[in-house]
NUPA-420677 format. One line per 4 residues: number of its first residue (from 1); their letters; for each residue y, x, z of C-alpha. Coordinates in nm, 4 decimals, always signed. Layout:
<bamis>
NUM> a> Y,X,Z | ...
</bamis>
This chain:
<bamis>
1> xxxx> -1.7508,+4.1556,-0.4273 | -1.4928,+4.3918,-0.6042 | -1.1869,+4.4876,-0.4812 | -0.9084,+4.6894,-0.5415
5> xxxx> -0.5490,+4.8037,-0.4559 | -0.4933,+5.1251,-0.6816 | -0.3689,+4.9396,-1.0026 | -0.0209,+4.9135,-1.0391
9> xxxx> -0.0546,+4.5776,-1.2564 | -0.2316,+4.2706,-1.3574 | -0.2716,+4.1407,-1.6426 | +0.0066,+3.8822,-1.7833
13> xxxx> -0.1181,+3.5327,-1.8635 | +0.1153,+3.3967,-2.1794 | +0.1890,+3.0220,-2.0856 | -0.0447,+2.7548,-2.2060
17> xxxx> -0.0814,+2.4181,-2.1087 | -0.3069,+2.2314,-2.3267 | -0.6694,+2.3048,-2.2038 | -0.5301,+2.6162,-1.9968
21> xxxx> -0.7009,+2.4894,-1.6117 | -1.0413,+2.4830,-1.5223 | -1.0446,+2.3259,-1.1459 | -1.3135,+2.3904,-0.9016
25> xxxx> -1.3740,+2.1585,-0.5850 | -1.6493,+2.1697,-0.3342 | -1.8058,+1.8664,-0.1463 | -1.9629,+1.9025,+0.1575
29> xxxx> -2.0426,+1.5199,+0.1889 | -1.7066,+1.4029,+0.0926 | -1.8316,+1.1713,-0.1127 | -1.5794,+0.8912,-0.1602
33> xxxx> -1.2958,+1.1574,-0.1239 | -1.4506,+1.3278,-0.4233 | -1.4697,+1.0119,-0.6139 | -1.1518,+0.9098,-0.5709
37> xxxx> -0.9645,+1.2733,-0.6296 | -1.2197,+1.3051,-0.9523 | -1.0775,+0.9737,-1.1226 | -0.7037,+1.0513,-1.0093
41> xxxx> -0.7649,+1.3193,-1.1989 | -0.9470,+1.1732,-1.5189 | -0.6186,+0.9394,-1.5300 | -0.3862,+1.2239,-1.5195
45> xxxx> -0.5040,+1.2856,-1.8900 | -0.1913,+1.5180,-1.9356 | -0.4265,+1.7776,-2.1543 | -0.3665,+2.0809,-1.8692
49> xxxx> -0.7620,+2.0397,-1.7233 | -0.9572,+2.1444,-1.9802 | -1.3115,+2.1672,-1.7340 | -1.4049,+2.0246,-1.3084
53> xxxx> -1.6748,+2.1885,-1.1854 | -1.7633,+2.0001,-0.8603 | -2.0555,+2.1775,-0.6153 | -2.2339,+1.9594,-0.4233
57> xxxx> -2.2731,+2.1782,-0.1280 | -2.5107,+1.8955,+0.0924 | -2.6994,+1.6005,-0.0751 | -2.4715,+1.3589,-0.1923
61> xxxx> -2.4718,+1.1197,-0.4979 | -2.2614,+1.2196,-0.8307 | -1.9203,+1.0820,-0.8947 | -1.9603,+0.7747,-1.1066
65> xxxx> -1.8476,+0.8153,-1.4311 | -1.5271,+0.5966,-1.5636 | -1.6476,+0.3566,-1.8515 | -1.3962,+0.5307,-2.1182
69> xxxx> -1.5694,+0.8603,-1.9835 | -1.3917,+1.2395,-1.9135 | -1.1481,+1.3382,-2.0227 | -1.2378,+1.6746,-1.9260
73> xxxx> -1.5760,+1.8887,-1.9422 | -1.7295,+1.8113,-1.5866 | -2.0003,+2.0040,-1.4450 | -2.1819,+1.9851,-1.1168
77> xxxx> -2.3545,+2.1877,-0.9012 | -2.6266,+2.0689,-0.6644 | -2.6561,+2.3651,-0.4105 | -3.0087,+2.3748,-0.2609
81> xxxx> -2.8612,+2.5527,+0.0205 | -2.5233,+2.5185,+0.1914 | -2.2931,+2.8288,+0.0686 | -1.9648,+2.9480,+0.2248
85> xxxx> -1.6478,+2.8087,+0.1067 | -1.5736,+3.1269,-0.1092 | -1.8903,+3.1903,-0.2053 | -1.8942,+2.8581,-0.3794
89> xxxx> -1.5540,+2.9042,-0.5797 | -1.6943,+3.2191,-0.6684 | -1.9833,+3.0685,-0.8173 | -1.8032,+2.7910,-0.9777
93> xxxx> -1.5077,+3.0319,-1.1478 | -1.7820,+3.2768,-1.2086 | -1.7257,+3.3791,-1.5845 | -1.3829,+3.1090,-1.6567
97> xxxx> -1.2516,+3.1649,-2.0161 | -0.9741,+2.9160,-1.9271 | -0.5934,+3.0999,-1.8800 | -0.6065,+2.9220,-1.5480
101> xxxx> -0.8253,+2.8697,-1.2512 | -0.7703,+2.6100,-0.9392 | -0.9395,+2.5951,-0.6063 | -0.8482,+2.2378,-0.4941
105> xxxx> -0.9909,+2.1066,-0.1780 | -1.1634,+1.7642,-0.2039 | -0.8878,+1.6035,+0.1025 | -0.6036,+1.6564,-0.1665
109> xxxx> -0.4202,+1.3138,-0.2879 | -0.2566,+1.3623,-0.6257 | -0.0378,+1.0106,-0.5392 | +0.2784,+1.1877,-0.6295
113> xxxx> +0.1825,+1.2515,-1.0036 | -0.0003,+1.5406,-1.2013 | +0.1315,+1.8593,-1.0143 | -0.0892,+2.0623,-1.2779
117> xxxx> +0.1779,+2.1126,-1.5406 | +0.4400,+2.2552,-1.2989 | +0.1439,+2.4856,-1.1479 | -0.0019,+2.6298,-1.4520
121> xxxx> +0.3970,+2.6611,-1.5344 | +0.4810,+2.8570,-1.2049 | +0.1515,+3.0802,-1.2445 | +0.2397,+3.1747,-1.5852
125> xxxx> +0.5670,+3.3532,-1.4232 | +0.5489,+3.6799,-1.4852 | +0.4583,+3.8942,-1.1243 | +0.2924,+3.5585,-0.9930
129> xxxx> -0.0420,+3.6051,-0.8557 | -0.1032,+3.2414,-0.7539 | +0.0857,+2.9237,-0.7438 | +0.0734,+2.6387,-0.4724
133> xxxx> +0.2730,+2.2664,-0.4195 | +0.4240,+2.1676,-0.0956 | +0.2046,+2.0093,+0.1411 | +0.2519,+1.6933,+0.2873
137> xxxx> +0.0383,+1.4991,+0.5395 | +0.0195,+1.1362,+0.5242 | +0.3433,+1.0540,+0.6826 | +0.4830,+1.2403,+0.4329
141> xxxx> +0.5783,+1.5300,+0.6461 | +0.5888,+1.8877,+0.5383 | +0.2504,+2.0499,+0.6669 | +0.2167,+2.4352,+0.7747
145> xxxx> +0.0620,+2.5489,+0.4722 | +0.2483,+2.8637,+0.4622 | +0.2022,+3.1518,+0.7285 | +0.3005,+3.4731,+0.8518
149> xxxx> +0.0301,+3.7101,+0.8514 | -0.2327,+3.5855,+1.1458 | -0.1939,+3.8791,+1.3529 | -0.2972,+3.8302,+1.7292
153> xxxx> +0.0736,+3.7751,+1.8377 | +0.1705,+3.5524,+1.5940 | -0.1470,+3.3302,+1.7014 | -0.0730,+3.3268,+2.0262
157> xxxx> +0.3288,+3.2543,+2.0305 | +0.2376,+2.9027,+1.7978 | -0.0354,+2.8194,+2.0335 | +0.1844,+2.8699,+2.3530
161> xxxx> +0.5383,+2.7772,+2.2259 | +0.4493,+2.5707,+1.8678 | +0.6717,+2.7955,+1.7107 | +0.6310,+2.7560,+1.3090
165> xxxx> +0.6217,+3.0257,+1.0844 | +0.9397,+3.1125,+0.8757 | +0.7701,+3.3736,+0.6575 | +0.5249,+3.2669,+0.3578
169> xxxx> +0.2796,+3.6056,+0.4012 | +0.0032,+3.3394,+0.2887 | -0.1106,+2.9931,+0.1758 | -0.3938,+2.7776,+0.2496
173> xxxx> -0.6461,+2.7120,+0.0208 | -0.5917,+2.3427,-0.0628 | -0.4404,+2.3787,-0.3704 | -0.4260,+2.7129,-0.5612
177> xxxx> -0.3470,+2.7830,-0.9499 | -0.4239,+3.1333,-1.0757 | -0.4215,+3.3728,-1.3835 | -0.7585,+3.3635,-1.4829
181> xxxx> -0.7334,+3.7662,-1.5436 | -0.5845,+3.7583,-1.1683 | -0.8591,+3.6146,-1.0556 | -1.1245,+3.8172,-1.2520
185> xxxx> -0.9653,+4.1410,-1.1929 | -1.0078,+4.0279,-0.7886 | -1.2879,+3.9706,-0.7873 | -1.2258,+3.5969,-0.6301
189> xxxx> -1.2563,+3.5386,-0.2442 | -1.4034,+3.7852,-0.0575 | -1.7555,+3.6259,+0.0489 | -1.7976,+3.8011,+0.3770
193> xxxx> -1.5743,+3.5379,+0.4593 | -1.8256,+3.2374,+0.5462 | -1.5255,+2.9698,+0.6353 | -1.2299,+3.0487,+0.6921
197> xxxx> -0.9717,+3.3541,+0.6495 | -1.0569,+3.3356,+0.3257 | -0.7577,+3.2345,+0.1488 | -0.5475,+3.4732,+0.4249
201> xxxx> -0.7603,+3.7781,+0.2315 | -0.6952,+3.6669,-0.1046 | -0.3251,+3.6200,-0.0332 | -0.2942,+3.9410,+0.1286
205> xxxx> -0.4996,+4.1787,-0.1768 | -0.2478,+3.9304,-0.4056 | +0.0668,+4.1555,-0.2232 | -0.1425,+4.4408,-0.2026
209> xxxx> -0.1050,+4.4842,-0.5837 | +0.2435,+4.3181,-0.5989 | +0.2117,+3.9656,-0.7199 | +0.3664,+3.7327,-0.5795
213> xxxx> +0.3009,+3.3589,-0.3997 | +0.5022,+3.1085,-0.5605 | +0.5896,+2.7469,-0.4555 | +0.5668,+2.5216,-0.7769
217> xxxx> +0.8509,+2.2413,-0.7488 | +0.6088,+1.9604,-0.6806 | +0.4072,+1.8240,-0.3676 | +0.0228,+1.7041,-0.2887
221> xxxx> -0.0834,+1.5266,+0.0168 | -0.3555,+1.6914,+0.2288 | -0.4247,+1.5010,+0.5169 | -0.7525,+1.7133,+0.6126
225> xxxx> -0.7413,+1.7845,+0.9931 | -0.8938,+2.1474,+1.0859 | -1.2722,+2.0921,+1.1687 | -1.1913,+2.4355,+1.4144
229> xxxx> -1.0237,+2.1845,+1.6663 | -1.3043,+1.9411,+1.6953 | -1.6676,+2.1427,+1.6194 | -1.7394,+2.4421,+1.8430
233> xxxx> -1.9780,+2.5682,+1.5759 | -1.6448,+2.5611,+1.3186 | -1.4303,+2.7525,+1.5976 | -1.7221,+3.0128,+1.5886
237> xxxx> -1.6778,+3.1170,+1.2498 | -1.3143,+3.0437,+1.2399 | -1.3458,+3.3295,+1.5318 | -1.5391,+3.5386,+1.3163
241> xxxx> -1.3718,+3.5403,+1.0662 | -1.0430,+3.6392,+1.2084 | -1.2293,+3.9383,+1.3960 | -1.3861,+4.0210,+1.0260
245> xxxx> -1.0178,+4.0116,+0.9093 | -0.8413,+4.1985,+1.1565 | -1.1085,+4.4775,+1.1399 | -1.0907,+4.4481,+0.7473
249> xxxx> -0.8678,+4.7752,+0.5472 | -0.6783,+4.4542,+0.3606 | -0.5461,+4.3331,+0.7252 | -0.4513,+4.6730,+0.8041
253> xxxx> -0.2717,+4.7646,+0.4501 | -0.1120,+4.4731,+0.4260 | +0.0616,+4.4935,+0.7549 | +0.1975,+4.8447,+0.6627
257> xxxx> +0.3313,+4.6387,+0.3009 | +0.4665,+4.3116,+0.4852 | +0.6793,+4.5307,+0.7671 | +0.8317,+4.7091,+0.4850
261> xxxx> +0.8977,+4.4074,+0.3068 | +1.0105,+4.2181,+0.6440 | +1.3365,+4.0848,+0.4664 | +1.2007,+4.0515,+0.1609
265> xxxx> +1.0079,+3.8126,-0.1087 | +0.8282,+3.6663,+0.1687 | +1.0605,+3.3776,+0.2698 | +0.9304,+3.0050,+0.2863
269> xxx> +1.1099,+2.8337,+0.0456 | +1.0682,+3.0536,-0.3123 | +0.9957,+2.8693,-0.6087
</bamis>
């Protein structure tokens, strides 16, 4: 994968909104999650999606079609192997002509309303390398989606006191809207990333080059609990990864940009 911090710019997206998102989820056996977030989507019908590609990542049956049909282009992809989380973005985004990409988790609820307009909106900002909603879970409560950089002391103060973060270094992954050209130019997510830490990279090459991660005005539900607290083999490669990370020239780049920008741009609550 390609990567690079030397240019001083991306390229600006103009704002578009009819046709301008092409949204990418991945199923591994979510089956009736999938269905459902597929037709809440199909009855949106605001115009923004213009394509879903949906990767089957382990057998599963295809999303049953509403009788009045798409109103989008949908394509699936049957993996015959299970690929990394990245990996199978990658693969799904690979050659977008749409303004706008999304990487949307199949454990999103859209019961709020389209959030698609305001996000392709918020991405078309000028300095905006991706935009995100607030997270709820399914009390309605404000979820952690937005960290300080994972550094080992950060990790261990939450786990010991349950402090929460106050700075928004990244986002998770649930629910991302990019500049297609952002994206490209990226190169996507970093796919020596199997599972997790993914999202942490490609927030942290997004500062590298100075864009910014901005909070659209509008909220999702993701009530997904992390797998890493109830599979060993998931807290393996959630290890891994943050050993890959830490080890990585982003991690150690970025930390030299964030403690220069301590008091800056990086405050939760930007929109």
């Amino acid at each position: 994968m390609k990567s690079s911090f030397q240019s001083p710019g991306m390229p600006v997206t103009p704002p578009c909104h009819v046709g301008a998102l092409v949204v990418s989820i991945v199923s591994h056996g979510h089956g009736a999650m999938v269905q459902k977030l597929i037709w809440t989507l199909a009855r949106l019908n605001s115009g923004v999606i213009a394509r879903v590609v949906l990767t089957l990542n382990l057998p599963e049956a295809e999303p049953a079609r509403p009788a009045e049909g798409w109103p989008f282009a949908l394509q699936v992809i049957i993996n015959a192997q299970p690929a990394g989380f990245g990996t199978n973005h990658n693969r799904a985004l690979a050659g977008a002509r749409e303004p706008f990409v999304c990487v949307l988790n199949p454990d999103v609820e859209l019961a709020g309303g389209d959030p698609f307009v305001a996000l392709v909106r918020s991405a078309s900002m000028p300095g905006t390398g991706c935009a995100y909603p607030g997270q709820l879970d399914a009390q309605g409560r404000f979820q952690d989606s937005e960290r300080e950089l994972p550094t080992p002391w950060v990790l261990l103060r939450r786990h010991v006191t349950g402090r929460r973060e106050t700075k928004a270094d990244w986002v998770n992954a649930a629910c991302l809207v990019l500049p297609q050209p952002v994206w490209q130019t990226l190169g996507g997510f970093d796919e020596a990333y199997f599972m997790y830490c993914e999202d942490v990279d490609l927030c942290l090459r997004l500062r590298l080059v100075g864009l910014d991660l901005v909070r659209a005005p509008v909220q999702v539900v993701h009530a997904g609990q992390r797998a890493s607290q109830r599979r060993w083999e998931h807290l393996r490669w959630h290890v891994q990864s943050l050993l890959h990370l830490w080890r990585s020239s982003v991690y150690r780049q970025a930390c030299q940009l964030l403690r220069a920008q301590a008091n800056g741009a990086g405050t939760i609550g930007r929109s």
